[in-house]
VOTITOR-290830 format. One line per field, with one value per residue (C-alpha): residue number from 0; x, y, z. Coordinates in steps of 0.05 Angstrom, whole numbers, padded with zeros to 5 digits, m for minus. Example, Ala and Ser with C-alpha at 12.3 -4.5 7.8 and 13.67 -1.06 7.14 Angstrom:
2
num: (0	1);
xx: (00246	00273);
yy: (m00090	m00021);
zz: (00156	00143);
//
This chain:
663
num: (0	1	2	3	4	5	6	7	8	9	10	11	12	13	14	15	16	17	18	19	20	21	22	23	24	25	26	27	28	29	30	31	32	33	34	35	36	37	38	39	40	41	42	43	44	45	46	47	48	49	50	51	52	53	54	55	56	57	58	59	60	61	62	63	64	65	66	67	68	69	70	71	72	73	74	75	76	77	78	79	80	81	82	83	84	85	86	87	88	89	90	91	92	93	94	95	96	97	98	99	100	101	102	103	104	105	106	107	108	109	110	111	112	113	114	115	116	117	118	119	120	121	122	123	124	125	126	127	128	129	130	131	132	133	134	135	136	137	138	139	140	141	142	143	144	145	146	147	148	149	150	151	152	153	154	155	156	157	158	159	160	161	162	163	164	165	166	167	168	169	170	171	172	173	174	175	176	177	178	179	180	181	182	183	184	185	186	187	188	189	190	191	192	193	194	195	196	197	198	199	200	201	202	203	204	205	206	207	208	209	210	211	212	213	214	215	216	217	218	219	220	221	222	223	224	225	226	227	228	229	230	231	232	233	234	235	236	237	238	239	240	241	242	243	244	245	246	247	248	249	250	251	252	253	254	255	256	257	258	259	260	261	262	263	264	265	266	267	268	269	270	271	272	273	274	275	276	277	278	279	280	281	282	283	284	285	286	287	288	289	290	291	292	293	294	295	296	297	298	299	300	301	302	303	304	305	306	307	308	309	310	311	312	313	314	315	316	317	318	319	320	321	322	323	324	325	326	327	328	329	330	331	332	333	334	335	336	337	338	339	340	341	342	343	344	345	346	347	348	349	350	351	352	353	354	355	356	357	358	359	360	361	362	363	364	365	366	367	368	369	370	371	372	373	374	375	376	377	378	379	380	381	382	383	384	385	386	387	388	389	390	391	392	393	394	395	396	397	398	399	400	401	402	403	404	405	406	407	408	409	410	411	412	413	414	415	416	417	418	419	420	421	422	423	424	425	426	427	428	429	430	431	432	433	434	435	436	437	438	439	440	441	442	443	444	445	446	447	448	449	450	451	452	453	454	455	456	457	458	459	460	461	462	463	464	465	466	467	468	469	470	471	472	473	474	475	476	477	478	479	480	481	482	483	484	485	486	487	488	489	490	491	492	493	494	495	496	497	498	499	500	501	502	503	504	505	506	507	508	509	510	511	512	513	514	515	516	517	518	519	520	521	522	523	524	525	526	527	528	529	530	531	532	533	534	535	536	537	538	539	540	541	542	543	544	545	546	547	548	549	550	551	552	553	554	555	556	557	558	559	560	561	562	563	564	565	566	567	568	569	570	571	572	573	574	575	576	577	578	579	580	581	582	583	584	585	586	587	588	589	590	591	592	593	594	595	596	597	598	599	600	601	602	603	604	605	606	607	608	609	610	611	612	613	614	615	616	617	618	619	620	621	622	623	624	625	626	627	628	629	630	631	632	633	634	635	636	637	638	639	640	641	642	643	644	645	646	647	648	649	650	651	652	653	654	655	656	657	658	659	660	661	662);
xx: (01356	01400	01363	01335	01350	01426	01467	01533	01575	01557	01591	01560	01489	01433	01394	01408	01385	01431	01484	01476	01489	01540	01584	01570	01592	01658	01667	01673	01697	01760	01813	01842	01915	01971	02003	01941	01880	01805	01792	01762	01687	01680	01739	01693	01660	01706	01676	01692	01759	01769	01749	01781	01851	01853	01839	01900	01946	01937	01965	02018	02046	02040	02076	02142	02109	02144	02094	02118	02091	02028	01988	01982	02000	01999	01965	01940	01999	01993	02032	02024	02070	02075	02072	02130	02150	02159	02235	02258	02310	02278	02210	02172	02132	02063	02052	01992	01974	01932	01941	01896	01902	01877	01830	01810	01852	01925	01973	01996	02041	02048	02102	02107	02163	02178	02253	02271	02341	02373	02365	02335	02361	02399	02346	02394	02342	02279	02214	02164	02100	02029	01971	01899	01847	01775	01715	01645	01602	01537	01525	01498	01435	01435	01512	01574	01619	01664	01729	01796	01872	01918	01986	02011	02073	02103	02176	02219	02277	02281	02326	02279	02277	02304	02286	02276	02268	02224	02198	02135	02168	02126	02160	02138	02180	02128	02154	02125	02169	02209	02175	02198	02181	02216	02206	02180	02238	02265	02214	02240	02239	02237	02306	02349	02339	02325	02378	02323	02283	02254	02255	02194	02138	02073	02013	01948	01870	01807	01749	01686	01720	01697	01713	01704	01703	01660	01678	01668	01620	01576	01544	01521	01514	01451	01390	01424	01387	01418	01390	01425	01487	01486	01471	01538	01584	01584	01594	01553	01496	01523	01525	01513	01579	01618	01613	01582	01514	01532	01482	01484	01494	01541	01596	01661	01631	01567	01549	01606	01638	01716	01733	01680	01732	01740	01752	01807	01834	01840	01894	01933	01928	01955	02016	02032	02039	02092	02060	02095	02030	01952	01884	01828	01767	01719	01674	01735	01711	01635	01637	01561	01537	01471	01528	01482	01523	01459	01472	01484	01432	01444	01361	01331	01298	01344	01302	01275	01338	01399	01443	01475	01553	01597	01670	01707	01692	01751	01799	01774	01800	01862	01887	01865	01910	01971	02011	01999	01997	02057	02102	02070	02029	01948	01923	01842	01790	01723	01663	01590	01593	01652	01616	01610	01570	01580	01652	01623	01571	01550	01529	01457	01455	01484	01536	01613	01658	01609	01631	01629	01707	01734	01748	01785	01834	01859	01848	01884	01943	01907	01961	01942	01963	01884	01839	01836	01763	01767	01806	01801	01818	01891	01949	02027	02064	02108	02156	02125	02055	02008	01951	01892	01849	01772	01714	01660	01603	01619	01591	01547	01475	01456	01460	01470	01479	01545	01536	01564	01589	01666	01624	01663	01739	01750	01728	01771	01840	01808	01826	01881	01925	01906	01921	01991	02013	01996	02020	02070	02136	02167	02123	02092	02145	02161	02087	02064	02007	01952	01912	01840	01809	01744	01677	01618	01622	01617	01608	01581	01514	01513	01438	01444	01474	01497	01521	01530	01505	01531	01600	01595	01579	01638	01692	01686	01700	01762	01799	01785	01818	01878	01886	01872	01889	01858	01797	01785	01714	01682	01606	01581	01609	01629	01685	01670	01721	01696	01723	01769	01719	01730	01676	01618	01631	01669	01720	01743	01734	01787	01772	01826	01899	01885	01938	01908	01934	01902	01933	01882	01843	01808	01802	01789	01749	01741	01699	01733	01684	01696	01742	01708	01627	01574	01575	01517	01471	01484	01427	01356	01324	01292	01231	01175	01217	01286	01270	01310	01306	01238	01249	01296	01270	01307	01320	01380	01417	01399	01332	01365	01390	01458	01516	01588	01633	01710	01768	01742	01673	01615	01549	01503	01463	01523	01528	01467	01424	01403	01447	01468	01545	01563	01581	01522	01469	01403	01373	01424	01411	01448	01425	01411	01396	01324	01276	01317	01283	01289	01277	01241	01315	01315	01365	01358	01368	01360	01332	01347	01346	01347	01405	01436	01512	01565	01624	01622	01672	01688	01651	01654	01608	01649	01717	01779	01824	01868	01938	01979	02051	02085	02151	02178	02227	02280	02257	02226	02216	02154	02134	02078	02012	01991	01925	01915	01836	01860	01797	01791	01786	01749	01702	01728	01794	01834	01875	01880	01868	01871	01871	01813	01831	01890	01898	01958	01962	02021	02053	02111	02158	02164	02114	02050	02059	01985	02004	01933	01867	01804	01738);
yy: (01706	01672	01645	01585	01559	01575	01533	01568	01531	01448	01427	01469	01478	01508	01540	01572	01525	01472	01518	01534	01464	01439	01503	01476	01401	01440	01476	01420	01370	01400	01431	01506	01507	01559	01514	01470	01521	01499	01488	01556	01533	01595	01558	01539	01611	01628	01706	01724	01697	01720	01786	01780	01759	01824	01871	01841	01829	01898	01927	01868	01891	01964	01957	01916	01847	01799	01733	01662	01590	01582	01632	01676	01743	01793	01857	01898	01896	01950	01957	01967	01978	01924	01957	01940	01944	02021	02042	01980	01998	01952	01958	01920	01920	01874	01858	01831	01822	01776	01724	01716	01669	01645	01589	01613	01562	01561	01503	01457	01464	01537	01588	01657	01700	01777	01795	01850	01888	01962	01974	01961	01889	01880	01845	01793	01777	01730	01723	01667	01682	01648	01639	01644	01628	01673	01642	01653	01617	01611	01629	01702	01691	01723	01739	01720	01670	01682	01659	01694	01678	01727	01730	01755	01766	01804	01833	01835	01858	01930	01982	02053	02104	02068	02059	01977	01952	01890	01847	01790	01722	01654	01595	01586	01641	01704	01769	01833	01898	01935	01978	02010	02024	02068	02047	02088	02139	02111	02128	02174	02164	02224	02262	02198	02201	02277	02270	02219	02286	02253	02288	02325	02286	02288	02240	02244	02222	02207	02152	02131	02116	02067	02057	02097	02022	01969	01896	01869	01808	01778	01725	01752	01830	01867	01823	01769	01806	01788	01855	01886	01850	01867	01943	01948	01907	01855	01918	01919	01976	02040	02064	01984	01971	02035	02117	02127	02150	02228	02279	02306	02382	02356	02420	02368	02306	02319	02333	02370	02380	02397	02310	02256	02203	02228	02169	02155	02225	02226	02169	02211	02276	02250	02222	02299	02298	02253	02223	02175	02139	02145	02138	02113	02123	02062	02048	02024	02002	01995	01906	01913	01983	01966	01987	01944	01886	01851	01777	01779	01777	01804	01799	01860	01895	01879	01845	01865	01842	01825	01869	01873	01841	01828	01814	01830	01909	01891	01869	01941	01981	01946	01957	02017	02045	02004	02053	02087	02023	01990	02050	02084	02036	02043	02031	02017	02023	01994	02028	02007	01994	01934	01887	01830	01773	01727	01710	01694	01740	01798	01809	01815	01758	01716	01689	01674	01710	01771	01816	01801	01831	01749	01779	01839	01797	01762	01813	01875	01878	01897	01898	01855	01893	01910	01864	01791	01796	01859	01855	01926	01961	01964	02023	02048	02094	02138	02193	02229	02215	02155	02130	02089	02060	02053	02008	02048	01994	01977	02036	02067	02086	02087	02028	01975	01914	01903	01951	01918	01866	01869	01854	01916	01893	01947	02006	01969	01966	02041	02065	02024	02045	02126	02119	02085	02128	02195	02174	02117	02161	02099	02109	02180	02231	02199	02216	02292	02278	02229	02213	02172	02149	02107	02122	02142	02221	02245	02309	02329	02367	02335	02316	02244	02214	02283	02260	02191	02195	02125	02142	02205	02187	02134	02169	02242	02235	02188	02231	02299	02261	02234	02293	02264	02324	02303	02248	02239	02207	02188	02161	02236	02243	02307	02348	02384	02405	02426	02476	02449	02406	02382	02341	02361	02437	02483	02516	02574	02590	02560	02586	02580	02602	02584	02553	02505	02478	02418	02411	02472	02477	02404	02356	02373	02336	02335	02290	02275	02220	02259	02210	02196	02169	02219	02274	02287	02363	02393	02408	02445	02495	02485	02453	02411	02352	02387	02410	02452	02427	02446	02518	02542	02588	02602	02670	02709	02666	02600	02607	02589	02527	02511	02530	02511	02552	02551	02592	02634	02606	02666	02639	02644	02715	02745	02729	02697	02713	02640	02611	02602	02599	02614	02554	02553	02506	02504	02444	02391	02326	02274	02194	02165	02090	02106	02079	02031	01983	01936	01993	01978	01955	01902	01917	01951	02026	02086	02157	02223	02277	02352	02390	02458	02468	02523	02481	02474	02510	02498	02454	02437	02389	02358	02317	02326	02306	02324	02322	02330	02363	02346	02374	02348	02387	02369	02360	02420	02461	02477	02415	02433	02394	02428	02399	02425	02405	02404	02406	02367	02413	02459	02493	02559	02549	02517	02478	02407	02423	02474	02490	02513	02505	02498	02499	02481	02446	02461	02422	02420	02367	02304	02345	02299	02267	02274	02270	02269	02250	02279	02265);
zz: (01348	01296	01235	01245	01178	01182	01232	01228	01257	01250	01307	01350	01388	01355	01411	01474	01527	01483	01482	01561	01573	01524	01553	01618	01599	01572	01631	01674	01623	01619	01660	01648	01667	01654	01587	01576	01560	01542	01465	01450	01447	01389	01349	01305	01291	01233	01224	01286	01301	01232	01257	01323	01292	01240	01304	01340	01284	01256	01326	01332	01263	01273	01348	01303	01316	01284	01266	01286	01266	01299	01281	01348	01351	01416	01426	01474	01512	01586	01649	01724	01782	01834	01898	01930	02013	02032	02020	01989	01926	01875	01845	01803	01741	01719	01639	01618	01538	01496	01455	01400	01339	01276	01298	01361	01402	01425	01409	01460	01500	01480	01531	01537	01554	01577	01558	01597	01596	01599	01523	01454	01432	01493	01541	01585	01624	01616	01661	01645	01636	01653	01601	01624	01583	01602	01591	01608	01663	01602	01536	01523	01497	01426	01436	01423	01473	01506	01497	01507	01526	01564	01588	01648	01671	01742	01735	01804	01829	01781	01803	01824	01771	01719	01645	01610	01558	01549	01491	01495	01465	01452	01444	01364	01354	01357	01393	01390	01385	01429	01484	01545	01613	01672	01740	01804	01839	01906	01965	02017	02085	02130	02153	02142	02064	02052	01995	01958	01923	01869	01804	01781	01753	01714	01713	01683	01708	01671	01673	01631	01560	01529	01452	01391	01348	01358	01349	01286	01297	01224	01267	01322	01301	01339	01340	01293	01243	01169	01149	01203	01189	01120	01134	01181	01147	01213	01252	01315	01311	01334	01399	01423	01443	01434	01454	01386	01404	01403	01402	01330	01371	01412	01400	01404	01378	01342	01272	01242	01309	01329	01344	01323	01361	01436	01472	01426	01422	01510	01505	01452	01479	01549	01516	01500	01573	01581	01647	01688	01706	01689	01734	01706	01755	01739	01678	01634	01559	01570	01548	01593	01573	01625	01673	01733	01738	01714	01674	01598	01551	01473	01465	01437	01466	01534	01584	01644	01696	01652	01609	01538	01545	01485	01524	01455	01472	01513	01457	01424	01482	01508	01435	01426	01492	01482	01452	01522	01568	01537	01562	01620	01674	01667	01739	01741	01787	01780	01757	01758	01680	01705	01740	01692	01722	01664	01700	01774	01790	01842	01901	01880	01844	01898	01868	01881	01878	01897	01857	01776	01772	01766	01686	01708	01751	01685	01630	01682	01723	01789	01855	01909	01956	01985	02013	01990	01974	01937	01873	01850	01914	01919	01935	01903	01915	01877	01897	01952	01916	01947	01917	01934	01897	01918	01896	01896	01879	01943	01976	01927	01947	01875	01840	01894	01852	01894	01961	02016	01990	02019	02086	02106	02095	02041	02097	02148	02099	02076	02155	02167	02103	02111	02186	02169	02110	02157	02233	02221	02228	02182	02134	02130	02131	02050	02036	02023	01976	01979	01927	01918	01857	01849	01808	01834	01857	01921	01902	01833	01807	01747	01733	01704	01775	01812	01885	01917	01988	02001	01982	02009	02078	02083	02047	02063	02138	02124	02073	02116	02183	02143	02100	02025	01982	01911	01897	01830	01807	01745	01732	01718	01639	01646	01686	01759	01806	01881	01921	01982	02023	02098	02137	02082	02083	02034	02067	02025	01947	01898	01824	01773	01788	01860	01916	01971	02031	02034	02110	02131	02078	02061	02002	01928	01900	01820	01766	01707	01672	01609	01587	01514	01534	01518	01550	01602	01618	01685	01722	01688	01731	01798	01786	01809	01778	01799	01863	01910	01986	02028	02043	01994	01939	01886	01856	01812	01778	01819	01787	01730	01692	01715	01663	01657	01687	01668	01643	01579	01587	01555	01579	01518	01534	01575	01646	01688	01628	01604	01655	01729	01727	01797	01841	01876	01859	01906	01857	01860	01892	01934	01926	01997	02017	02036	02003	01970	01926	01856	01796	01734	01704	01750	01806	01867	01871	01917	01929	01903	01969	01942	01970	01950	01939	01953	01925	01855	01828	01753	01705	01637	01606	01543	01539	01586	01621	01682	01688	01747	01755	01828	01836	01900	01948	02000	02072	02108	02036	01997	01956	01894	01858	01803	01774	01698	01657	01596	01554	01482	01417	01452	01400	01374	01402	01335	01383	01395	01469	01515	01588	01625	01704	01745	01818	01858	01922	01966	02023	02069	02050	02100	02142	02126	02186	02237	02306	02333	02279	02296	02295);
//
């Protein structure tokens, strides 16, 4: 609690219940509108827009920003295509950045511009943008408030695989620097177009970041305790609000270990990569590191029901990818750690809109192409790739803060966009490759949250009918790739260097929540606690803890010594809807069922991330998806990264086509 004796800002409440309702007053006092935003109710909190200002004016100047007369500068600047019609020649292009000033407000009357042209300097062209201004539904108890402005902008009518050039303008005479962007190839459609090849392309996967920086907050650091305060230098404790809680022997990021910064390391490494596009599969920057969608409470300890939120994690991470996101579009899906209830609520709590993603619709560039009640769930397509992304709160037998709460519409658009983009002869002779992404795993053995049986039962039968080749999945901080998987069984091995068909062979599935978040064990040895199913008794190297298992991997001991490092695991489990009730946390949860596994095929339980080479091919030829783990200064290696697994998935061009779905 803040000190009683200090009221730090005068014109402001002392206490929360005052606070509570003076923000309420505010809130419906006052009208937010695209050029007339709220007075910022932390205006008067000079530390922290202080603080809040040097974050995004130290990336505005080191991006070329050039300062105008108000005060506001823009940061975080990231990208995302605009799913256009199938086989149109234009595409599109969202920007959305923030706008963050010296007092905490934004002058009246204030516009904001995109100026888009072919090269540097020479923009021609000049899209308005709008202005939103966040703010929370309460005060956090304990916490800061809430109170951000963002800018967001949609580009049309862009030739296909072209390269822009765009600045952000306000109308006080601010403009960041140049940055560019190069827009999806032309789609091709079947026989008629077998000229279209697109050229070959390379984009990159990962999920559960979070920050390696915390947001610098005197007032309302951990506990509001000026001790605390003093002892951090108004940084918030660590490990709070960003990945810094590493073991001290974790190998990559522990005490004297080969990179103390992953999270921020992942986004520069996949530059190196050059990729046209990235996938991040859910639990984003970790603002609500509860991850149950609970409602925000800074108290500590946290109590019983509600969760730690500080929303200016986000300013953290959207400026700490930007040199990525401002070049190369960042498309999200939704994790468990992204429900934020302090913007509208979840399902659990009964609120509207059910879902707690109302912040995510201003502070991302989410296409809204999916279901109207599902802002995260969305598809693009590019080249002969498609991609879908899923919400897998949705689904999840886990944590079900938000299960069911799309009243089934995602599942519905889920069959009736796989159906079109594999028997619509318009539509699915441009598509060899489809691609998921969403967080919670399907398949994983990982010991903190192993499988989702919830997501599981849904998704697996869908993607095997209409022939998904790759789902990538985060939640499980750690990488995992299955074998080739088609209605719940493996159907041949795939270790490194291997070639799938996905056509015969089935879906790969692969877990790449090593994004930068501590890293989590696999599974211990069968147990009473870690039990293998009734029946199954474990002996060789299943009696054994389960290792890693990757290119160059020496299990401690030599192999099966200390370790099991085959792919099969008899003491994984699988979380089921049964016995579903409210936990000890405060939200309602489900059951572990033991199961044992044939499919795991590599794991590695540090930082990494995928990246995936598809180099298209004319109609009727061989058309390749080559999926590379590139693992983070792996220890002993001397290099900033290095490649532990590849696989390539191989296709016949145009030939994607499924005359009759089964099952």
């Amino acid at each position: 609690m803040p000190d009683p004796n200090i009221r730090y800002n005068p014109d402001l409440p002392l206490t929360v219940d005052e606070f509570t309702e003076w923000n309420a007053r505010e809130l419906a006092r006052h009208s937010v509108t695209r050029r007339s935003a709220l007075k910022t109710i932390s205006a008067g909190a000079g530390a922290l827009t202080a603080a809040q200002f040097g974050l995004a004016n130290a990336a505005f100047a080191a991006g070329g920003g050039v300062a105008g007369r108000s005060g506001v500068v823009v940061s975080g600047r990231h990208l995302s295509f605009i799913p256009e019609s199938f086989g149109l020649r234009e595409s599109g292009m969202a920007l959305t950045a923030q706008l963050v000033s010296k007092t905490g407000s934004l002058p009246k009357r204030l516009r904001a511009f995109v100026d888009v042209g072919d090269r540097h300097g020479h923009y021609g062209r000049r899209v308005e943008a709008d202005i939103v201004h966040l703010v929370g539904q309460y005060a956090i108890p304990n916490g800061p408030v809430g109170s951000q402005f963002y800018l967001k902008a949609k580009i049309h009518g862009l030739r296909p695989d072209e390269v822009y050039h765009y600045r952000v303008r306000l109308s006080d005479g601010t403009r960041t620097g140049d940055a560019h962007f190069a827009t999806a190839p032309l789609h091709r459609i079947g026989k008629r177009h077998h000229h279209d090849v697109p050229k070959p392309f390379t984009f990159t996967a990962f999920a559960d970041v979070g920050t390696n920086n915390a947001p610098t907050d005197p007032q309302y650091a951990w506990g509001n305790d000026p001790a605390t305060v003093t002892a951090n230098n108004g940084v918030w404790a660590r490990g709070v609000f960003d990945d810094n809680y590493y073991s001290t022997t974790d190998p990559v990021a522990g005490t004297g270990g080969t990179d103390l910064t992953p999270a921020v390391t992942m986004t520069n490494l996949m530059k190196t990569q050059r990729p046209v596009f990235t996938l991040l599969a859910g639990d984003i920057c970790y603002a609500d590191p509860g991850g149950s969608g609970l409602p925000a409470d800074n108290t500590m300890p946290t109590p019983v029901g509600k969760n730690a939120y500080n929303p200016y994690v986000w300013d953290v991470f959207l400026n700490q990818i930007e040199p990525q996101a401002a070049y190369t579009p960042w498309m999200f899906a939704t994790g468990n750690h992204d429900m934020e209830p302090l913007y509208g609520g979840t399902k659990f709590l009964g609120d509207s809109p059910k879902h707690g993603y109302a912040s995510h619709e201003k502070r991302l560039d989410l296409p809204n192409n999916g279901p109207k009640t599902c802002p995260s769930v969305y598809s693009f397509v590019y080249g002969n790739v498609a991609v879908i992304s899923v919400d897998a709160n949705d689904l999840s037998a886990e944590i079900q803060t938000n299960t069911g709460y799309s009243d089934g519409a995602q599942l519905h658009w889920l069959k009736r966009t796989l159906k079109k983009w594999r028997t619509d002869p318009d539509v699915a002779p441009g598509i060899d490759f489809v691609v998921a992404f969403f967080h919670h795993c399907a398949y994983s053995t990982t010991n903190n949250h192993a499988s989702d049986g919830g997501v599981r039962d849904v998704l697996d039968p869908l993607f095997s009918k209409y022939q998904v080749d790759l789902v990538v999945q985060g939640h499980n901080h750690l990488m995992e790739r299955t074998d080739p998987i088609k209605y719940g069984k493996r159907t041949k091995a795939a270790p490194d260097h291997s070639t799938v068909h996905p056509k015969v062979d089935g879906v790969t599935y692969i877990c790449v929540g090593s994004g930068g978040r501590p890293r989590y064990p696999f599974r211990p040895a069968p147990s009473a606690a870690n039990p293998a199913p009734p029946g199954v008794v474990p002996s060789g190297p299943q009696a054994l803890a389960e290792g890693q298992r990757y290119r160059g991997y020496q299990p401690p001991g030599g192999a099966n010594v200390t370790e099991n490092n085959t792919e099969n695991v008899l003491n994984s489990y699988v979380w089921s809807k049964e016995g579903t009730a409210v936990n000890s946390s405060g939200y309602p949860a489900g059951t572990k069922v033991p199961e044992t596994v044939d499919w795991s095929q590599v794991r590695y339980d540090n930082y990494a991330f995928i990246a995936i080479d598809v180099d298209p091919a004319p109609h009727g030829k061989h058309t390749t998806f080559r999926i590379r783990t590139l693992a983070d200064a792996l220890p002993g290696s001397n290099q900033r990264y290095t490649e532990i697994d590849r696989i390539t998935l191989k296709r016949r061009a145009g030939f994607g086509s499924i005359r009759h779905p089964h099952h």
